[in-house]
N, CA and C atoms as a LAMMPS dump frame, in Angstrom:
ITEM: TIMESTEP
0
ITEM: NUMBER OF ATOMS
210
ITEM: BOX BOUNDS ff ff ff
-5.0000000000000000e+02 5.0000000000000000e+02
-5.0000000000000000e+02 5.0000000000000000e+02
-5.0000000000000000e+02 5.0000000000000000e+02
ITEM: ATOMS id mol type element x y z
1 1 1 N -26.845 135.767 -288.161
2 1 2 C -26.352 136.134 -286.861
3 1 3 C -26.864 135.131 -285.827
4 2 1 N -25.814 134.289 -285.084
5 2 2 C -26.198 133.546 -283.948
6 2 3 C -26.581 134.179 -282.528
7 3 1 N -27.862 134.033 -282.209
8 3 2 C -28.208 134.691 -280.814
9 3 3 C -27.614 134.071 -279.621
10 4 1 N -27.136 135.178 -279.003
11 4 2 C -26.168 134.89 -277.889
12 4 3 C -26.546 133.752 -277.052
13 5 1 N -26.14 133.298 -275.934
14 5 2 C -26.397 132.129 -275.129
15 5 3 C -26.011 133.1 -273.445
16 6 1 N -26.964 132.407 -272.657
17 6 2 C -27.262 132.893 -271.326
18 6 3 C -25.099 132.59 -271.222
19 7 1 N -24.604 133.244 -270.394
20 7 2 C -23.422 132.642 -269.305
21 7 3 C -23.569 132.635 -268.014
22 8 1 N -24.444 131.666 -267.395
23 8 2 C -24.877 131.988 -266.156
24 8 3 C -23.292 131.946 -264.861
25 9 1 N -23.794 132.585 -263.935
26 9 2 C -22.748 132.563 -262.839
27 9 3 C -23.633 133.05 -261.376
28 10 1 N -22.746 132.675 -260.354
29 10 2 C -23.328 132.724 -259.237
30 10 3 C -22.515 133.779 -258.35
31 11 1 N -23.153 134.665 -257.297
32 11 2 C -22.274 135.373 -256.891
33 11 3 C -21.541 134.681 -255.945
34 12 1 N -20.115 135.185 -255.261
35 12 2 C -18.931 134.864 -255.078
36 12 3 C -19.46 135.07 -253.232
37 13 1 N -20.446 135.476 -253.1
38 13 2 C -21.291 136.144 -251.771
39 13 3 C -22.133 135.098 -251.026
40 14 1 N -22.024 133.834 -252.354
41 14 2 C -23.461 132.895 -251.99
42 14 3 C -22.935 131.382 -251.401
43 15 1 N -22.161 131.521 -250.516
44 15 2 C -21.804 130.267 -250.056
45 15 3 C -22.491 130.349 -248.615
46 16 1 N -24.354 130.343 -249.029
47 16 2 C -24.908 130.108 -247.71
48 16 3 C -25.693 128.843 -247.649
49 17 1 N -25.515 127.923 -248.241
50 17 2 C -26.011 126.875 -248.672
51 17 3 C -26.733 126.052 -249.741
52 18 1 N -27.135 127.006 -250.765
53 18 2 C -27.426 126.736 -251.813
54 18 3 C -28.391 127.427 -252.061
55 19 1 N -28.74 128.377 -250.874
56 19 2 C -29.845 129.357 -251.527
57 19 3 C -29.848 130.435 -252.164
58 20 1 N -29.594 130.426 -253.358
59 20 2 C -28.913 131.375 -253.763
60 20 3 C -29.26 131.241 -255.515
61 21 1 N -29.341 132.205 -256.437
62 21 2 C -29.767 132.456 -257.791
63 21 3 C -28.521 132.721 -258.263
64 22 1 N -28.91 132.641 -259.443
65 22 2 C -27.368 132.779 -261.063
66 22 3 C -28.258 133.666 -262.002
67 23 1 N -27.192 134.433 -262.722
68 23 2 C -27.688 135.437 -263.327
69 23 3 C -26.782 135.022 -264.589
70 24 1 N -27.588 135.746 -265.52
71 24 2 C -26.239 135.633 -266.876
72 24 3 C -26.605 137.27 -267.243
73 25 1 N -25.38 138.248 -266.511
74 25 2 C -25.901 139.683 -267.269
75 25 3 C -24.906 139.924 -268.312
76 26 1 N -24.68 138.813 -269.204
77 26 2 C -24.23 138.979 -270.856
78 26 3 C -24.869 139.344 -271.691
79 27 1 N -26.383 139.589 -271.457
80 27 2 C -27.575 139.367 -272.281
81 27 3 C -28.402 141.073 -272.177
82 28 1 N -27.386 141.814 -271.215
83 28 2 C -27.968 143.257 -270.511
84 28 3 C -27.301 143.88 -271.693
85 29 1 N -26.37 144.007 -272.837
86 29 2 C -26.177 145.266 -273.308
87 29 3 C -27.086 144.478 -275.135
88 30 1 N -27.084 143.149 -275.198
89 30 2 C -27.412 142.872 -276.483
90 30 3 C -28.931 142.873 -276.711
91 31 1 N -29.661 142.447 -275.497
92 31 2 C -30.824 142.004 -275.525
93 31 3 C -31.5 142.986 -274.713
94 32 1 N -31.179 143.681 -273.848
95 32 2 C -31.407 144.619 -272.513
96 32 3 C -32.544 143.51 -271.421
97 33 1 N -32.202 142.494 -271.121
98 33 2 C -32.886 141.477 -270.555
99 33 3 C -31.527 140.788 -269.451
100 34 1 N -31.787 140.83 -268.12
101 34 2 C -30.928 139.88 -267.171
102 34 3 C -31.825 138.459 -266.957
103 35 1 N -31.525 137.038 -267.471
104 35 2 C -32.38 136.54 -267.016
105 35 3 C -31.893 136.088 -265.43
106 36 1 N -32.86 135.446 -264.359
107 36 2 C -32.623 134.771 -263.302
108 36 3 C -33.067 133.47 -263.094
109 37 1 N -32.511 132.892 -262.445
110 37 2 C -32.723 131.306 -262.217
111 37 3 C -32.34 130.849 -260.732
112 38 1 N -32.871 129.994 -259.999
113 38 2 C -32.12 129.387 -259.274
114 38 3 C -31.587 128.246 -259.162
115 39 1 N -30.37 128.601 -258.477
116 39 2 C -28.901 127.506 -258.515
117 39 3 C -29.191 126.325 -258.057
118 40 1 N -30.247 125.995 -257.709
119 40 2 C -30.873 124.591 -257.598
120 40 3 C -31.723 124.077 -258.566
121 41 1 N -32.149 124.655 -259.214
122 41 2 C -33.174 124.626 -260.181
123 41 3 C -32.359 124.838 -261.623
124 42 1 N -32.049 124 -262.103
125 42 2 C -31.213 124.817 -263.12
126 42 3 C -32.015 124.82 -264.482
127 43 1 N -32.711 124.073 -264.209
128 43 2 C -33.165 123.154 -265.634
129 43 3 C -35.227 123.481 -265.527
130 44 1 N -35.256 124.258 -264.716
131 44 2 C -36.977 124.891 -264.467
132 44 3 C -36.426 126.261 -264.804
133 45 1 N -37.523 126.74 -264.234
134 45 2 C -38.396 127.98 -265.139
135 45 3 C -37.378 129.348 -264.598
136 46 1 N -37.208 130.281 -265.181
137 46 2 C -36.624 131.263 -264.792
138 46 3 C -37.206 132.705 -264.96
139 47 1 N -36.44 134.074 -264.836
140 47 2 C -37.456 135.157 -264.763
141 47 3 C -36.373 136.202 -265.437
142 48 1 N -36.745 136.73 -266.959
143 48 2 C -35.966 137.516 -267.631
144 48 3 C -36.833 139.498 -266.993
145 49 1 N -35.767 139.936 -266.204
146 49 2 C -36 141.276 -265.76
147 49 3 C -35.079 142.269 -266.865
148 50 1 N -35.882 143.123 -267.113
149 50 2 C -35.231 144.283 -267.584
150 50 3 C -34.3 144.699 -267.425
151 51 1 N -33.03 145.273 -267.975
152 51 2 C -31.433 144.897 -267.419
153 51 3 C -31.453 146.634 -266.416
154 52 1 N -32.61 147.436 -266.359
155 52 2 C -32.719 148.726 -265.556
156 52 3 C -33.314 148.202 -264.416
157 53 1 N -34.157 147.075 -264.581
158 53 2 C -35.101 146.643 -263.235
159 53 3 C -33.564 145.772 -262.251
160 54 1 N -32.961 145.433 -262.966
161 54 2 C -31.904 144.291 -262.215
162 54 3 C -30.701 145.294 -261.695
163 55 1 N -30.384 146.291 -262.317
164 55 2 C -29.559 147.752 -262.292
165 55 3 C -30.363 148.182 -260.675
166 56 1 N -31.417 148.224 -260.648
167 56 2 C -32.402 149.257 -259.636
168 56 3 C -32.178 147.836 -258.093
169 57 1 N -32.942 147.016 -258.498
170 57 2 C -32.167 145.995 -257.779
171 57 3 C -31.202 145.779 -256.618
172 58 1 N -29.712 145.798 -257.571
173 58 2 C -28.525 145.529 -257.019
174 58 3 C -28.449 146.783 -256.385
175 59 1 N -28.641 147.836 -256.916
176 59 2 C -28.476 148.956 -256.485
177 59 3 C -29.202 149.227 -254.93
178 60 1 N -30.201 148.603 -254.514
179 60 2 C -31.131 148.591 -253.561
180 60 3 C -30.439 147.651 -252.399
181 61 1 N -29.823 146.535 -252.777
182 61 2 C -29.276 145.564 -252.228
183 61 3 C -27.779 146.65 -251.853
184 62 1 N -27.282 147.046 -252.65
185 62 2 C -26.144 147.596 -252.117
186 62 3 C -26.234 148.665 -251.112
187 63 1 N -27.229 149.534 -250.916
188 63 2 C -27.28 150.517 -250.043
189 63 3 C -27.859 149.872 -249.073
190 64 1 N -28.141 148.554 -249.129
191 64 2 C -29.108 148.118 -247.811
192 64 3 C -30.251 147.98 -247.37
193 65 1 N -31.386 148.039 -248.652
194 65 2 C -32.814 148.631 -248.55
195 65 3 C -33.619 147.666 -247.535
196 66 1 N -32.497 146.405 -247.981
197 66 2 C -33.656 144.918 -247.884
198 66 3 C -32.799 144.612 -246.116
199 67 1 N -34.264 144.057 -245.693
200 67 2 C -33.577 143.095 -244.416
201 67 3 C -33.285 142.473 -244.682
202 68 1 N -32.693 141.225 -243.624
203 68 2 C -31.826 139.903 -244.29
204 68 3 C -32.82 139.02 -243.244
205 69 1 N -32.455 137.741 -244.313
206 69 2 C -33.162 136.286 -244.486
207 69 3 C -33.52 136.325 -242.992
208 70 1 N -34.246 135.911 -242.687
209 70 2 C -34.686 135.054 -240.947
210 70 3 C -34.288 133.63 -240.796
């Protein structure tokens, strides 16, 4: 069995200059792992979250929890 490969993508939200992370959540139902990276960084170090921690997350971001950037 060949282990899957990240498909990273960027959200469709992030045309604020390049600050902005890629996710590959292909890896949330096989592996239960989202990894993250940033879209400048492609080729350094990244941060594999629990695909419930990245779930809790978006979920936080969507109701609004977080302030925005300064």
């Amino acid at each position: 069995m060949k282990a899957e490969s990240p498909r990273w993508f960027t959200s469709s939200y992030s045309s604020n200059g390049g600050n902005c992370v890629e996710v590959a959540t292909n890896l949330a139902a096989a592996r239960g792992i989202v990894p993250v990276r940033d879209s400048k960084a492609t080729h350094g170090p990244g941060v594999d979250l629990s695909a419930a921690a990245f779930s809790t997350f978006v979920t936080a971001v969507q109701a609004g929890r977080f302030a925005p950037a300064r």
